[in-house]
KOLKEBA-909384 format. One record per residue (C-alpha): residue in one letter; x, y, z. Coordinates in pm, whole numbers, plus 32768, in hexadecimal, padded with zeros to 4 digits. Layout:
residues N
AXYZ
...
***
This chain:
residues 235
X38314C59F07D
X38514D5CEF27
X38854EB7EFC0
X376B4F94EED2
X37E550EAEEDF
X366F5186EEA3
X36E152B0EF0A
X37BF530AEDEA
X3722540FED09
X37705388EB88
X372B54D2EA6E
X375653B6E95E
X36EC5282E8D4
X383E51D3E883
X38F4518FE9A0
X39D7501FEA3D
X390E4EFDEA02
X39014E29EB39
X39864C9EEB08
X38794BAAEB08
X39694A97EBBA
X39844926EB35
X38574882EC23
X3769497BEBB3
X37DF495FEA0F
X37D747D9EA19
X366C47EAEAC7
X35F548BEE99B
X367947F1E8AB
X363046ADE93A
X34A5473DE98B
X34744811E866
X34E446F4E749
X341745EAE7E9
X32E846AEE7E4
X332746FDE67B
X331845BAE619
X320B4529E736
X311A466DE6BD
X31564658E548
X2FE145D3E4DB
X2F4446C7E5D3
X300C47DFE528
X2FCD4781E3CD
X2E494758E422
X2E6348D9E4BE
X2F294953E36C
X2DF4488FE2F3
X2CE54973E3C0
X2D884AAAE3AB
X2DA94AC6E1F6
X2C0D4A20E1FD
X2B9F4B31E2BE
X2C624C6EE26F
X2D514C0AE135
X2EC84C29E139
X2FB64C5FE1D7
X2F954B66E2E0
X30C14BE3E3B5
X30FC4D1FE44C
X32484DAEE43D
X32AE4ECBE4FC
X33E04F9FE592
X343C4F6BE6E8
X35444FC6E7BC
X36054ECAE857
X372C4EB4E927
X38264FBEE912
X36FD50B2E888
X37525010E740
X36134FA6E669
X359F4E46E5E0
X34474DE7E531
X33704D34E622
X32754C28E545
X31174C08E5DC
X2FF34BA5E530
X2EF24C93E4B9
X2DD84CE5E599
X2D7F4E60E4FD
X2CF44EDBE3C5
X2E194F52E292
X2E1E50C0E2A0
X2D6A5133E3C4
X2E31522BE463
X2E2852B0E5E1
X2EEB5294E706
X2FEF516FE730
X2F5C50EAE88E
X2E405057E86F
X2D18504FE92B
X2C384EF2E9A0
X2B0D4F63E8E2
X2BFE4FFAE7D3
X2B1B5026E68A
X2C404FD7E591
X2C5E4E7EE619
X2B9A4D5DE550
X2AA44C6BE5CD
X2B8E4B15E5C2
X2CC24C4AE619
X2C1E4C81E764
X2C064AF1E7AA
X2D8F4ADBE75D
X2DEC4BF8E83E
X2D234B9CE957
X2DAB4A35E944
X2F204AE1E8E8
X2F2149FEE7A8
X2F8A4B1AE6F6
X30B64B2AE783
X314249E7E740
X320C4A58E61A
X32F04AFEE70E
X33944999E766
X346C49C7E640
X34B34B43E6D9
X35284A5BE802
X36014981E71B
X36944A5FE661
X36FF4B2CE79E
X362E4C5AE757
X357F4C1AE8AD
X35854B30E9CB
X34734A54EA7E
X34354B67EB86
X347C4CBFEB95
X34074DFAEB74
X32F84E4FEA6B
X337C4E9EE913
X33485003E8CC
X32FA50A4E789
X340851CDE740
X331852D9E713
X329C52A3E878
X33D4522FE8E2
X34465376E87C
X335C5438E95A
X33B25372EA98
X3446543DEBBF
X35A1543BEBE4
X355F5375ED52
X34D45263ECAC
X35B65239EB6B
X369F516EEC1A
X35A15042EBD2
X36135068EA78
X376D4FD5EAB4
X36E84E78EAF4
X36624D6BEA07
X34E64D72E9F8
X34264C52EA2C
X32E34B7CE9A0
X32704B85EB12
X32C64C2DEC31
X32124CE4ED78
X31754DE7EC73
X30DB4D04EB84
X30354C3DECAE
X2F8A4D81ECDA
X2F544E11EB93
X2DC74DB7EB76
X2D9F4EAFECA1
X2E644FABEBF5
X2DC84FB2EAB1
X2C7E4FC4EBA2
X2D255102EC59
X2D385195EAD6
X2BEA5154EA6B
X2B1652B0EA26
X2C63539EEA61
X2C6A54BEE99D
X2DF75486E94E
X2E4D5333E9B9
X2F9D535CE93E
X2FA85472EA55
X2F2F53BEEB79
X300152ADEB17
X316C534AEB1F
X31015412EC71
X305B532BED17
X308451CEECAC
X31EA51CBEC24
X326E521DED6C
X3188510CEE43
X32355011ED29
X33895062ED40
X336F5029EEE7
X32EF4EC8EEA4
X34214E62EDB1
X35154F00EE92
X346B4E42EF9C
X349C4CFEEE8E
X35E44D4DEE30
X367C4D42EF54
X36414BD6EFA7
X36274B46EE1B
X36994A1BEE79
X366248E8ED90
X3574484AEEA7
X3494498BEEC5
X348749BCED49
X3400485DED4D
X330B4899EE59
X32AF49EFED66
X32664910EC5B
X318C483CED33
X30DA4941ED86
X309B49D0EC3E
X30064864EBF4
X2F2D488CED11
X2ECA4A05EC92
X2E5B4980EB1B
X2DA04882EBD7
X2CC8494BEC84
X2CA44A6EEB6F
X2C13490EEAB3
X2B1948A7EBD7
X2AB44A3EEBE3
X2A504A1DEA5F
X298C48D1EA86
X29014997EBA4
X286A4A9CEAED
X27F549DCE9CA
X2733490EEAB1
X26964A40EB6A
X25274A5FEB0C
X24A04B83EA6F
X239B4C39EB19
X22754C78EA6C
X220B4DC1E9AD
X21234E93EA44
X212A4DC8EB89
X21434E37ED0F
X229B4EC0ED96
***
């Protein structure tokens, strides 16, 4: 069992990186290049998507901070507009996203650019969520010590982060709500992860994350099936 000391107050970003260990490393690597290579025509035919419906660039690159507090670009693919500005959480009904955008974060194929985060050793398989350093910035000193572990492309957060971006939807300053309110909810769930990240539970995490795009897919069909009700009819 990793002792988490939660309780330490960090005033700064940069601080001791915590060790990854060897299990954990050869997982990513091992995990991360095969699904390069396994998802390389489904990633080409979203690079394909995303310039046909909203131009280039097709990737989104962005500063995040990593391990240590020290930053890295994360690569995602683009699911919002060039140019809109506004908060950096984002909301489920979030206007800046695009139509096919939407589609790719609901399904989390936007995020599938961050398996070469994962082999290059920016991140890890599961972790915490990777913060951006203006929010990251802004985070209580009880939480920061989150910020001396590797983040990951899954983790106890992400399984949950459709219900948060509900929980920002129609907030007057979701940045607000989110570093009182949600940052703190998030960093108890990784500490509660952390402490047992063993190599079989970040396998079972990835199961589950499998399971999670699964049903976000069955919830779409869902939807699209719905009938409409008719105009001007009964209640």
């Amino acid at each position: 069992m990793d002792v988490i000391d939660t309780a330490r107050h960090d005033d700064t970003l940069l601080m001791g990186a915590e060790p990854l260990g060897p299990a954990r490393r050869t997982l990513d690597i091992a995990f991360a290049l095969t699904l390069l290579v396994l998802l390389l025509p489904l990633l080409a035919l979203i690079a394909l998507l995303v310039e046909a419906t909203s131009g280039a660039p097709v990737l989104f690159r962005q500063a995040r901070v990593g391990a240590g507090g020290r930053e890295f670009t994360l690569l995602k693919f683009r699911s919002m507009r060039q140019g809109d500005g506004g908060p950096e959480v984002t909301g489920d009904h979030d206007p800046r996203v695009t139509g096919p955008g939407r589609v790719l974060r609901r399904l989390s194929l936007d995020e599938l650019p961050q398996l070469w985060n994962v082999l290059r050793g920016d991140m890890t398989l599961a972790g915490p969520r990777p913060e951006v350093p203006h929010l990251a910035e802004r985070y209580p000193p009880q939480c920061r010590w989150v910020f001396r572990y590797r983040p990951g492309l899954t983790g106890p957060c992400q399984l949950r982060s459709r219900s948060y971006a509900r929980r920002l939807d129609g907030r007057a300053d979701p940045e607000e709500y989110y570093l009182r309110v949600l940052v703190a909810q998030r960093t108890e769930l990784d500490a509660e992860f952390l402490r047992h990240a063993t190599v079989p539970r970040v396998l079972v995490l990835t199961l589950r994350t499998l399971f999670y795009v699964l049903a976000a897919t069955g919830e779409g069909l869902g939807r699209r099936r719905r009938p409409r009700r008719a105009e001007g009819g009964g209640s």
